[in-house]
FINU-406004 format. One record per residue: x, y, z of N, C-alpha, C, O in turn; residue number from 0. Coordinates in pm, 1 decimal. Layout:
% FINU-406004
PT       npx       npy       npz      capx      capy      capz       cpx       cpy       cpz       opx       opy       opz  gudo
PT         X         Y         Z         X         Y         Z         X         Y         Z         X         Y         Z   NUM
...
***
This chain:
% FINU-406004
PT       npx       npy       npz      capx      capy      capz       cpx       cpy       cpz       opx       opy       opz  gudo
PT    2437.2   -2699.0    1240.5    2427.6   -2822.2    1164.5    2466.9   -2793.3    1020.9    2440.6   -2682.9     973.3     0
PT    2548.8   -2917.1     925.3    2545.6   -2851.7     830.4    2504.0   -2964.3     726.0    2547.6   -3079.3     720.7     1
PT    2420.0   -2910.4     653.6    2310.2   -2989.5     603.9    2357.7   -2927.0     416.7    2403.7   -2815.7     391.6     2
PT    2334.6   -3013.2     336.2    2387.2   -2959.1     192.3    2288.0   -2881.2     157.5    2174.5   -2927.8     167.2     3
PT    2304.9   -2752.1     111.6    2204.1   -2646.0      84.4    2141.8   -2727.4     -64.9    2020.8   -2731.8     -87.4     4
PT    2189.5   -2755.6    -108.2    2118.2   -2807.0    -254.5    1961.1   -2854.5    -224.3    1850.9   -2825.3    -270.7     5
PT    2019.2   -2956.4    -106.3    1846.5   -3085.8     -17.0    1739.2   -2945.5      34.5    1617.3   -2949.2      17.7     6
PT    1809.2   -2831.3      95.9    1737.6   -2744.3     138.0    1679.2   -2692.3      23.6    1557.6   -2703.9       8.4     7
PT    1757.2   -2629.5     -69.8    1713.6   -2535.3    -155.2    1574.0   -2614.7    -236.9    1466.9   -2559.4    -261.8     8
PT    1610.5   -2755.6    -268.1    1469.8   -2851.4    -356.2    1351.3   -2854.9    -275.9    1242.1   -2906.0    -300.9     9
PT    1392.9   -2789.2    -171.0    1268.4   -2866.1     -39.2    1160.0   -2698.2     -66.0    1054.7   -2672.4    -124.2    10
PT    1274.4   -2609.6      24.3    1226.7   -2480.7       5.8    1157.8   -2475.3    -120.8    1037.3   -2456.6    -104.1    11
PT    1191.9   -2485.1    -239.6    1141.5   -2467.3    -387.0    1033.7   -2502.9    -364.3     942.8   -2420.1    -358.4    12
PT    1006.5   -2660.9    -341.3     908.8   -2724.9    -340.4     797.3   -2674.3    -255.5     685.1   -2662.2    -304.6    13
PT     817.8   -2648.4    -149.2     720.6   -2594.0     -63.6     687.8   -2460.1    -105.4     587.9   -2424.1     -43.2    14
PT     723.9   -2382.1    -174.2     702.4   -2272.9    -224.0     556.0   -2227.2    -277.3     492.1   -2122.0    -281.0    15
PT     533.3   -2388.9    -324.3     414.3   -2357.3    -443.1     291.5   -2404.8    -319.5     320.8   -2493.8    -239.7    16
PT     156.7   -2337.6    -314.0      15.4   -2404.2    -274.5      -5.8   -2521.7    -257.2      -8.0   -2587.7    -153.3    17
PT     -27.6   -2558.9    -397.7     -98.8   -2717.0    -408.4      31.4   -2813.0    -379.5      -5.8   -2929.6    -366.6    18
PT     156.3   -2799.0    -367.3     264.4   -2878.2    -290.6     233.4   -2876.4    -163.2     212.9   -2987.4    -114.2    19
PT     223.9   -2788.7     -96.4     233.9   -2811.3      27.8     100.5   -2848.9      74.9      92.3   -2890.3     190.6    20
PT     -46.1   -2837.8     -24.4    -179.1   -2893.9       6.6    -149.0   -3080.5     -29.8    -214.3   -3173.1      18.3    21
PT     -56.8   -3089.3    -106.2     -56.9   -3249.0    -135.0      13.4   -3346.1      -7.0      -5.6   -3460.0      35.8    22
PT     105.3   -3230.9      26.5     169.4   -3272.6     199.7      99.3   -3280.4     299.3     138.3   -3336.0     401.9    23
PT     -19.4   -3224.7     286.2     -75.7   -3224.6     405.7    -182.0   -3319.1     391.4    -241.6   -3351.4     494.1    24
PT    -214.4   -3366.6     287.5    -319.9   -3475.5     266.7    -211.0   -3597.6     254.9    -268.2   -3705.3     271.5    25
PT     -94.7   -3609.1     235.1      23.4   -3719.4     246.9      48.2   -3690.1     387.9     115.5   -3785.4     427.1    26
PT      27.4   -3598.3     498.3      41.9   -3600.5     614.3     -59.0   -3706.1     707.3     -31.7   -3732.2     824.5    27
PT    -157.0   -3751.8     649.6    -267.2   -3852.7     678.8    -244.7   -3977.9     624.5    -323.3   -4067.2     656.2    28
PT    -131.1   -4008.7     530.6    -115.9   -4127.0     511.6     -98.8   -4150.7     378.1    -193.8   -4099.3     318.9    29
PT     -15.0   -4209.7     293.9     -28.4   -4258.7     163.6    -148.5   -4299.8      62.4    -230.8   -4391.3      62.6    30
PT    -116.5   -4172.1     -39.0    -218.5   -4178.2    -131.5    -177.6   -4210.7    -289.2     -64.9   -4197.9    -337.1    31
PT    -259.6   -4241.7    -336.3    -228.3   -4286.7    -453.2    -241.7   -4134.5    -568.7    -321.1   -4043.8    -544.0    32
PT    -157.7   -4133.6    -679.6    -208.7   -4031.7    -772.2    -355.9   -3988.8    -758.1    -373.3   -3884.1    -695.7    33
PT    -467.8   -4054.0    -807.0    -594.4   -3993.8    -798.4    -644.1   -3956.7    -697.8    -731.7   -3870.1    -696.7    34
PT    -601.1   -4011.4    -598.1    -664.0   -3955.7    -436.3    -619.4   -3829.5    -414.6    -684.4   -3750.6    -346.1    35
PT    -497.6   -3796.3    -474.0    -387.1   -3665.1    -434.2    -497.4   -3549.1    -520.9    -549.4   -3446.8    -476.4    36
PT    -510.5   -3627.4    -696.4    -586.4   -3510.3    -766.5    -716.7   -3447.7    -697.9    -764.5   -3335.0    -685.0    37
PT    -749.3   -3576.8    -660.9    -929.9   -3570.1    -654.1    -977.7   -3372.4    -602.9   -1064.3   -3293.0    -639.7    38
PT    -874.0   -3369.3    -513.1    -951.9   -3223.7    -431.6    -862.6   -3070.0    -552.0    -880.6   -2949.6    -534.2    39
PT    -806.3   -3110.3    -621.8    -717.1   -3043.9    -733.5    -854.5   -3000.1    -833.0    -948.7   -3077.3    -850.7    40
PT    -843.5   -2814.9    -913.9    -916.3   -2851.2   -1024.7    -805.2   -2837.4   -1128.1    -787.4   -2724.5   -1174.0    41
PT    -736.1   -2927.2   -1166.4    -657.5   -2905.3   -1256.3    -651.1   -3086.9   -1308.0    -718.7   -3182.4   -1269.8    42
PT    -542.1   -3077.6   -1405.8    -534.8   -3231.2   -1525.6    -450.3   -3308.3   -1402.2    -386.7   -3255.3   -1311.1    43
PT    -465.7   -3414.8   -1422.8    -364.6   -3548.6   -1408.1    -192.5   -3519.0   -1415.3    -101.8   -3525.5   -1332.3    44
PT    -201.1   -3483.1   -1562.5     -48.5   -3418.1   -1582.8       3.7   -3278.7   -1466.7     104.0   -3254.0   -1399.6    45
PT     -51.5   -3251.5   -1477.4     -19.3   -3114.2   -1383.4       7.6   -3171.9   -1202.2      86.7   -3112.8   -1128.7    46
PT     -48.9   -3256.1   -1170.4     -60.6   -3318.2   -1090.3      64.3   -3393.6   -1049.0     125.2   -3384.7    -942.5    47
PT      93.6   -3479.2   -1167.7     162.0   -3526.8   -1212.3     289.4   -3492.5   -1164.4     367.4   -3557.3   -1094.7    48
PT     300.1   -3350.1   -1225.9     423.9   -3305.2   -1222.2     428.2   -3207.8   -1066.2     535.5   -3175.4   -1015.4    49
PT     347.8   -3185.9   -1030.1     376.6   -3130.5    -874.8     439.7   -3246.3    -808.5     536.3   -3214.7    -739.0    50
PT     416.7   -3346.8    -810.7     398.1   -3513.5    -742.4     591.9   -3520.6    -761.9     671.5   -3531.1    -668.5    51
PT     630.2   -3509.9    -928.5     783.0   -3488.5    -947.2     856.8   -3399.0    -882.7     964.1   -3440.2    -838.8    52
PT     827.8   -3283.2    -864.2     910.4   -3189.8    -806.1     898.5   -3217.4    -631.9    1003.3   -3208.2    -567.9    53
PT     781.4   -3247.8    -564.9     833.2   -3299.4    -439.7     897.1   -3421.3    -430.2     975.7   -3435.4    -336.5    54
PT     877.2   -3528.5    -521.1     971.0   -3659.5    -482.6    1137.3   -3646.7    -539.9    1238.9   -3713.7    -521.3    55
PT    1111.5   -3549.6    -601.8    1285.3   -3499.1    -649.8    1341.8   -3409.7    -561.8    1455.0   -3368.7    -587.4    56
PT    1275.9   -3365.5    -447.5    1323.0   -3269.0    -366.2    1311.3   -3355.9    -207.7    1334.8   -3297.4    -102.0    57
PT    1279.5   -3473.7    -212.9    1304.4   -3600.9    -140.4    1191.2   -3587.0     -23.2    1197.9   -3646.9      84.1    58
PT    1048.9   -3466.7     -75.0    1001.0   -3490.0      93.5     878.8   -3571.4      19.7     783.2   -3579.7      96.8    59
PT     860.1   -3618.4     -75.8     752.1   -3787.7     -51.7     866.9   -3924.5    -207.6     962.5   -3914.5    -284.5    60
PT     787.9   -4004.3    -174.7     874.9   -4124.7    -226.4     747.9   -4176.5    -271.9     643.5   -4167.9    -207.2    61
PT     762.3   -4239.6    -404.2     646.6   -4392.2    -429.9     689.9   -4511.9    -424.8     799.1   -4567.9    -434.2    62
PT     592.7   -4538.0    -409.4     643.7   -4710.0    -428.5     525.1   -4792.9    -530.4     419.4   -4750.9    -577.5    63
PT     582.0   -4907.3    -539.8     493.4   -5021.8    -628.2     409.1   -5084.7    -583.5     460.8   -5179.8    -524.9    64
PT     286.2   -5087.7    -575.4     185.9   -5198.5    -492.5     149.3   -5240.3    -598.6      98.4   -5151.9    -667.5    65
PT     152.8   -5353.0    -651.2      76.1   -5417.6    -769.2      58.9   -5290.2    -874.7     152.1   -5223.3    -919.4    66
PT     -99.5   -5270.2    -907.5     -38.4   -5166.2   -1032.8     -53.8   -5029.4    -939.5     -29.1   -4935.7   -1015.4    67
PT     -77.7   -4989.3    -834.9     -77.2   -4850.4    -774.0      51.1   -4821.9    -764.9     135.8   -4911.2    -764.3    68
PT      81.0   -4695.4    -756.8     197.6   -4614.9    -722.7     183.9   -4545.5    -643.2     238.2   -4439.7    -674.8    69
PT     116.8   -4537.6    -501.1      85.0   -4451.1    -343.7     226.3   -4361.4    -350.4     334.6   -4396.5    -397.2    70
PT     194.6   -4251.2    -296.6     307.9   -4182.6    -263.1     304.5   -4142.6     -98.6     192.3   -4131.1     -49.4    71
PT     387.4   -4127.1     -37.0     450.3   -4137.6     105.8     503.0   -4061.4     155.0     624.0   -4077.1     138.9    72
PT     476.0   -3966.3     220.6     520.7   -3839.7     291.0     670.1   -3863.1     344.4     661.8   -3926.6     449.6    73
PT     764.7   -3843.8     321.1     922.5   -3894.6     396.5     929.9   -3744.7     471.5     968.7   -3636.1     428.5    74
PT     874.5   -3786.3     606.3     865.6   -3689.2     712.6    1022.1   -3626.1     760.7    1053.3   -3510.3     788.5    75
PT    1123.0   -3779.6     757.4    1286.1   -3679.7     785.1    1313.3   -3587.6     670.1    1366.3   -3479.1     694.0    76
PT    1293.8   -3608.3     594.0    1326.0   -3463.2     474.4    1253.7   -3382.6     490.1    1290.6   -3278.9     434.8    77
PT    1081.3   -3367.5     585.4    1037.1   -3254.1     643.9    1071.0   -3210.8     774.0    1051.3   -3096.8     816.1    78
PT    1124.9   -3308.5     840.0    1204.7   -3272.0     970.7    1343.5   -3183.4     916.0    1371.4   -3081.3     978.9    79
PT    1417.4   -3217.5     815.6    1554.9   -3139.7     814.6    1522.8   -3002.2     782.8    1587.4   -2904.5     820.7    80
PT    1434.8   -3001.1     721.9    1335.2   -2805.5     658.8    1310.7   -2755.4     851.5    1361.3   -2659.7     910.0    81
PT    1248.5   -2825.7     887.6    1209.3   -2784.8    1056.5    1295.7   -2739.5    1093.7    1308.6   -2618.6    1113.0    82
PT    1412.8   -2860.1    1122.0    1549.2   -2824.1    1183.6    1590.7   -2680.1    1158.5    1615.3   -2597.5    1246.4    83
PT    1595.1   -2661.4    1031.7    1685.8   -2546.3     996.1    1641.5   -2452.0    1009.5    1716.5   -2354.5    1015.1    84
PT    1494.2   -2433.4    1021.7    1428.2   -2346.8    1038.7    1452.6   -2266.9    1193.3    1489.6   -2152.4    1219.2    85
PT    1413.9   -2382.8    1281.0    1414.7   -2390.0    1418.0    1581.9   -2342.0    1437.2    1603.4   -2249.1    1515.1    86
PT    1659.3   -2384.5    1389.8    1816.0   -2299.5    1434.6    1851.2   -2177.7    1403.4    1945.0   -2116.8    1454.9    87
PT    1751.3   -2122.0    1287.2    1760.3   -2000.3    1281.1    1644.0   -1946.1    1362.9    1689.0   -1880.9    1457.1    88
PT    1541.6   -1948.3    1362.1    1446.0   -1905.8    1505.6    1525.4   -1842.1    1603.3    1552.8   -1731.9    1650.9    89
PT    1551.3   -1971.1    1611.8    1634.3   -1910.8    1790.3    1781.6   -1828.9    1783.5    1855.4   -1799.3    1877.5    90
PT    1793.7   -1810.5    1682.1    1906.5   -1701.0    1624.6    1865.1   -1587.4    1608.7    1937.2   -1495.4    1647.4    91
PT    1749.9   -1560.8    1553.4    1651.5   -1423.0    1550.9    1612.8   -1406.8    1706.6    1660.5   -1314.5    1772.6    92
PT    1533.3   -1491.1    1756.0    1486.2   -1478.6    1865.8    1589.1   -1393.1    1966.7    1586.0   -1282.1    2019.8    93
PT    1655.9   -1474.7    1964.4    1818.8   -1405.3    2063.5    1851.0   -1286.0    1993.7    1920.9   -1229.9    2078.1    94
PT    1847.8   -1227.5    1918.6    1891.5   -1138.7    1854.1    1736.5   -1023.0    1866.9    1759.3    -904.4    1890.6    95
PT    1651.1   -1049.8    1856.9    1526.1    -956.2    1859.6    1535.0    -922.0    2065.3    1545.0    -812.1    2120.0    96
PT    1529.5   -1012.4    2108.7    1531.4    -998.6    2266.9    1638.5    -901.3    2348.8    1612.2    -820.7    2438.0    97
PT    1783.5    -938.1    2283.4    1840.1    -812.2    2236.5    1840.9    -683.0    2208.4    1881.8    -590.6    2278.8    98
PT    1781.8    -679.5    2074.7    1741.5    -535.8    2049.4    1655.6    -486.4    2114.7    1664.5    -364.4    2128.2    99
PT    1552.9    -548.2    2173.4    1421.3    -533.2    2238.9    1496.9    -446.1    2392.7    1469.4    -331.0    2426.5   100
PT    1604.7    -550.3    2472.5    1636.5    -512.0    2589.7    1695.9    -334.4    2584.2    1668.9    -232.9    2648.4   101
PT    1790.3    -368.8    2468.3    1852.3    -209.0    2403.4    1762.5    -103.5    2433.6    1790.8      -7.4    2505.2   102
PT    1659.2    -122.2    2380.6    1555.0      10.9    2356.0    1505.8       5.5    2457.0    1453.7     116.2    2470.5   103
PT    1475.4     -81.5    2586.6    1372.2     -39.8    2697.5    1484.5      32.3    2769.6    1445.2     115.7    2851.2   104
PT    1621.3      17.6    2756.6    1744.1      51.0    2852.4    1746.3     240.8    2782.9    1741.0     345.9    2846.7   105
PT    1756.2     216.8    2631.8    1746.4     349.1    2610.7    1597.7     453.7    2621.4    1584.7     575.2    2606.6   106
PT    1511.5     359.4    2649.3    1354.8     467.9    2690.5    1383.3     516.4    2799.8    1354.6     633.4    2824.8   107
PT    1449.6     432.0    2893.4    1458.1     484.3    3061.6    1594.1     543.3    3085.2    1641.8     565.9    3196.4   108
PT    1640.9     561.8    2991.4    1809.8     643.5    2992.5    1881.6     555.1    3058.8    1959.3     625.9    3122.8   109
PT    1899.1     471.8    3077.9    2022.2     363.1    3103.5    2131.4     368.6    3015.2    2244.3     394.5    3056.6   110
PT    2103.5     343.3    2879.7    2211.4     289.2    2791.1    2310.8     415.5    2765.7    2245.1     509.3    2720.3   111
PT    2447.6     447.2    2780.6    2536.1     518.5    2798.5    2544.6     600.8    2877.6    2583.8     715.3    2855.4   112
PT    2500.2     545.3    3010.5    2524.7     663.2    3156.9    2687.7     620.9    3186.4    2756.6     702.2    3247.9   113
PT    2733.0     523.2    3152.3    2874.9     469.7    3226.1    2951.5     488.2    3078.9    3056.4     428.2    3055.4   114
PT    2894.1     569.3    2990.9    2971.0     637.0    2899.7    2994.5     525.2    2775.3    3058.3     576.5    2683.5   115
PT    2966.9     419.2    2757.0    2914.0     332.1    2681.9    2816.0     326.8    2628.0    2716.4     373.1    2683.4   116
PT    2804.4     250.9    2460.9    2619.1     240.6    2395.5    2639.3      74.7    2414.5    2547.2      -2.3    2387.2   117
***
């Protein structure tokens, strides 16, 4: 798949930090507003604040306007495309470890270069 590394790289960033990926998982239960997000935080508003910016600039939550609240919203396909990519390399390692894995049981039992091949 080819997905613009830039969307990856803001996502990865983003998830990088603790309390990002603790604010995802309480936005994984449903849209919260700024103070609901702080409440379990010991840190300021501002700080908050600005975790809240770096995931909605890296597109995995969005706000919106409800009268005067500003809820923010988990946008699960921008955590599905992090999955994706993840999951296509998985199974690229995977195949590749199962591999090496087969190699070495072939060379414990002397198989690997009896027909004069490694």
């Amino acid at each position: 798949m080819n997905r613009a590394p830039d969307v990856l790289d803001a996502a990865f960033a983003a998830l990088a930090d603790p309390t990002r990926r603790a604010i995802l998982s309480i936005l994984a239960q449903g849209d919260a507003t700024v103070s609901e997000l702080a409440a379990p935080f010991s840190m300021s508003m501002p700080a908050v604040s600005k975790h809240l910016k770096v995931l909605e600039a890296s597109g995995l939550i969005s706000r919106t306007r409800n009268a005067q609240f500003r809820p923010c919203h988990l946008e699960r396909a921008s955590l599905d495309t992090v999955g994706d990519w993840i999951e296509e390399h998985r199974k690229v390692w995977d195949g590749r470890l199962d591999r090496l894995d087969q190699h070495l049981k072939e060379l414990k039992h002397g198989k690997a270069g009896q027909d004069g091949t490694q």
